[in-house]
N, C-alpha and C positions, 0 to 999 in steps of 0.2 A: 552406494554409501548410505552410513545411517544418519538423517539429518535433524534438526531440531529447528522449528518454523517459531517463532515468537510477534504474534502482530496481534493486537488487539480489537481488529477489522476485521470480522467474519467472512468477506469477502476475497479479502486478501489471501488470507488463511486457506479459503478454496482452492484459488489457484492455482499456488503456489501447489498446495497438497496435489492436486490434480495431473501439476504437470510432472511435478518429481515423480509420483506414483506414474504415470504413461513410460518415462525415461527407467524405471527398475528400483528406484531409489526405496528406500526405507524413510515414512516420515512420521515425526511424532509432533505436537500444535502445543502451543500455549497460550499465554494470553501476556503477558507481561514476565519484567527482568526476576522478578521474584522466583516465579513458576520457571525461567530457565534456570535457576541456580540452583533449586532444586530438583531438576530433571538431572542435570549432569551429575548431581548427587546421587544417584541412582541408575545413572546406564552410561553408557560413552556415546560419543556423537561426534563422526569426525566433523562436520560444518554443521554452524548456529546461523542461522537468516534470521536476523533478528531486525526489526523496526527500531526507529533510534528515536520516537516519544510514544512511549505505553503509560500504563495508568501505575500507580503502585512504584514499579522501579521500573528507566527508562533504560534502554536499548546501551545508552552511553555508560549508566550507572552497572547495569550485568558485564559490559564488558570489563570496565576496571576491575571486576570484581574476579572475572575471568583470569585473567593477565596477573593479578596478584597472587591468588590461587596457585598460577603455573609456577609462581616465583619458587612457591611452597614442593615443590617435586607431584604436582595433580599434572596429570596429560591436559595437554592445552587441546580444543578443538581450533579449527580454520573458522573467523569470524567475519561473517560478511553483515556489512551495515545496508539499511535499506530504508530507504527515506522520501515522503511526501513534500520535502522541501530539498530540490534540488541547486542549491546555491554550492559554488566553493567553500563558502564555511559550514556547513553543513560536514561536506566529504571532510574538509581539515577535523571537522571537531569531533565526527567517527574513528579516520584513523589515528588521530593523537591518544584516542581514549584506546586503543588496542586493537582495533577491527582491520583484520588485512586487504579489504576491498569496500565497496562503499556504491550502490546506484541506485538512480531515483525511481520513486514511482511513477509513472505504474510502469508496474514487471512485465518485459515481454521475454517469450520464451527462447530465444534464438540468444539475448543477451545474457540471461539466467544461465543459460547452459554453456553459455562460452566462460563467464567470469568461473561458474564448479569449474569446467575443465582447464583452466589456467592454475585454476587455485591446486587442484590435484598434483598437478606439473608444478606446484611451486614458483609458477611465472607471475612476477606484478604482472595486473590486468590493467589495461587503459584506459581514461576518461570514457564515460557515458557518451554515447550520442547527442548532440545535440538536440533539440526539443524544435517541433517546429511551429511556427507561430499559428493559432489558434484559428479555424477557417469555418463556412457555415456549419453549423449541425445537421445532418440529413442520415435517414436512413442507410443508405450508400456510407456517410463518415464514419456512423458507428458500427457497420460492419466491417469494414476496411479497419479499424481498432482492433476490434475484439479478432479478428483472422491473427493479427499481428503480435496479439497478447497470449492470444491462447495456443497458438503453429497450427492455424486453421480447423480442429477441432469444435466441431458445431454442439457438440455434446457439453465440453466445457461452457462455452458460449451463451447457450442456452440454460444453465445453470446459474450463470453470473449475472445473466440478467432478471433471471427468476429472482436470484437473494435481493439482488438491487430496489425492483421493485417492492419486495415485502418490507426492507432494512432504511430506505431511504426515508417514507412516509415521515418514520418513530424519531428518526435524526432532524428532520426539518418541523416536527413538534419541538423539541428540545430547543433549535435556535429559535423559531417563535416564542416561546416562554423564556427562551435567556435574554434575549432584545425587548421583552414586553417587561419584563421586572429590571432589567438594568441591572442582568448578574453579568459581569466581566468573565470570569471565572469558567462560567458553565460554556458563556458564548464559544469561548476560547477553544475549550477541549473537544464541544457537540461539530462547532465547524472543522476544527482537525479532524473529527473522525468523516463528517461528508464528505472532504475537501480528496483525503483517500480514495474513498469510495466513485464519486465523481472521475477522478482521475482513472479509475482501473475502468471505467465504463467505457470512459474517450469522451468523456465533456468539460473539454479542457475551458472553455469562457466561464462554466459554473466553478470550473474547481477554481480559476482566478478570485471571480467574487466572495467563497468561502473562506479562501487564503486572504482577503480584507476583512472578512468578518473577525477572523482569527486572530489577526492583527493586532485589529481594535478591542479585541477581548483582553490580549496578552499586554497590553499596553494602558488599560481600563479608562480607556477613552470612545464610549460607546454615541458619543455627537452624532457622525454618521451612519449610523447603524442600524436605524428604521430606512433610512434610503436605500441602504446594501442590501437590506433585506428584499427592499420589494423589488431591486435587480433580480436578486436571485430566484425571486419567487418566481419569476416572468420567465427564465431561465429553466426552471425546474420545472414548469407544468411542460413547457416544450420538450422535452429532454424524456417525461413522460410519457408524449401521447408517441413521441416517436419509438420507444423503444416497444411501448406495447403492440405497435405496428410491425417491429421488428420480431415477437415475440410469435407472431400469428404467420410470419411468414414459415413456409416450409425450409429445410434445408436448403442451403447457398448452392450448394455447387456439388454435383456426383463425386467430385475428387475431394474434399471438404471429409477428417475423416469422422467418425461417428462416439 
């Protein structure tokens, strides 16, 4: 299938790309709902994976736009919503805007490919998985993640944690400077985009604490805000030293593929 990836998370973006390319797919990236309106303007795509908050126009905004278009005799592509905020209102407020499926981040591949191949078949696909409650961090948890996200794929793996490491740094400068000037605004959006990222790593305790940053940003009640931060900072060096540990080991596993 020829697909269109729309996430403003560089990281995401890999993945995603990584995995559809390994499955035969055709994929083409954007960055926000702008740059898909414009893409379908110019080639067909039967599915859009699109993020439902990007910068410019969001996920929700492209799809309406989508859906109205189709009103107009334009081919509709299959739209699947895909979201770091996995609540019920959430999936409601994807599918009400147009999107014919809806699952949280972070993307694992067995899930991804089951929701295409329902979508293909025209079958509703089912509620997400449940999430399970957030357990130590240890070398061992975030390989057991990243096996899970990427369909064991060390190659992927090893990529995702490379971007993490360079992409994290510049995100967690941004919410230092948005908590130290008391921008609501900036906190808001810089934590959305770690709170991602975090999530696609498997540090789910960090992505909690970014998702309160986020909060308090969206909310412009930044009181608690130097406290969340210095959670997360305690949170973030760990999350570091262990992944770089991770980074230095060799391949997991002979059957692990390359």
């Amino acid at each position: 299938m020829r697909i269109l990836v729309a996430d403003d998370d560089p990281s995401n973006r890999e993945l995603l790309t990584e995995l559809l390319h390994n499955s035969g797919h055709s994929v083409t990236t954007v960055l926000d709902g702008q740059e898909v309106l414009a893409a379908l303007a110019k080639e067909q795509f039967e599915v859009v994976l699109m993020d439902e908050e990007m910068p410019r126009m969001s996920g929700l905004e492209a799809a309406r736009a989508i859906v109205e278009a189709s009103k107009k005799g334009e081919r509709r592509p299959i739209i699947v919503g895909i979201s770091g905020n996995s609540t019920k209102e959430d999936e409601a407020r994807c599918l009400a805007a147009g999107m014919d499926a809806f699952f949280a981040k972070p993307v694992r591949a067995a899930e991804l490919f089951s929701v295409l191949a329902m979508l293909a078949r025209r079958v509703p696909s089912g509620p997400p998985p449940a999430e399970a409650e957030p357990g130590e961090l240890t070398v061992a948890s975030l390989t057991a993640h990243l096996d899970r996200a990427t369909g064991s794929s060390n190659k992927i793996a090893r990529s995702l944690v490379k971007t993490f490491l360079e992409d994290a740094p510049k995100k967690m400068h941004v919410i230092r400077r948005a908590v130290e000037e008391k921008d609501a605004g900036a906190l808001a959006a810089a934590a959305h985009a770690l709170k991602g990222s975090l999530s696609l790593i498997g540090a789910s305790k960090a992505a909690g604490t970014t998702r309160n940053l986020q909060a308090m940003g969206r909310l412009g009640n930044l009181d608690g805000a130097a406290s969340e931060l210095a959670v997360l900072e305690s949170e973030y060096k760990e999350l570091m030293a262990l992944l770089k540990m991770l980074q230095r080991k060799s391949p997991r596993s002979k059957n692990s593929r390359s």
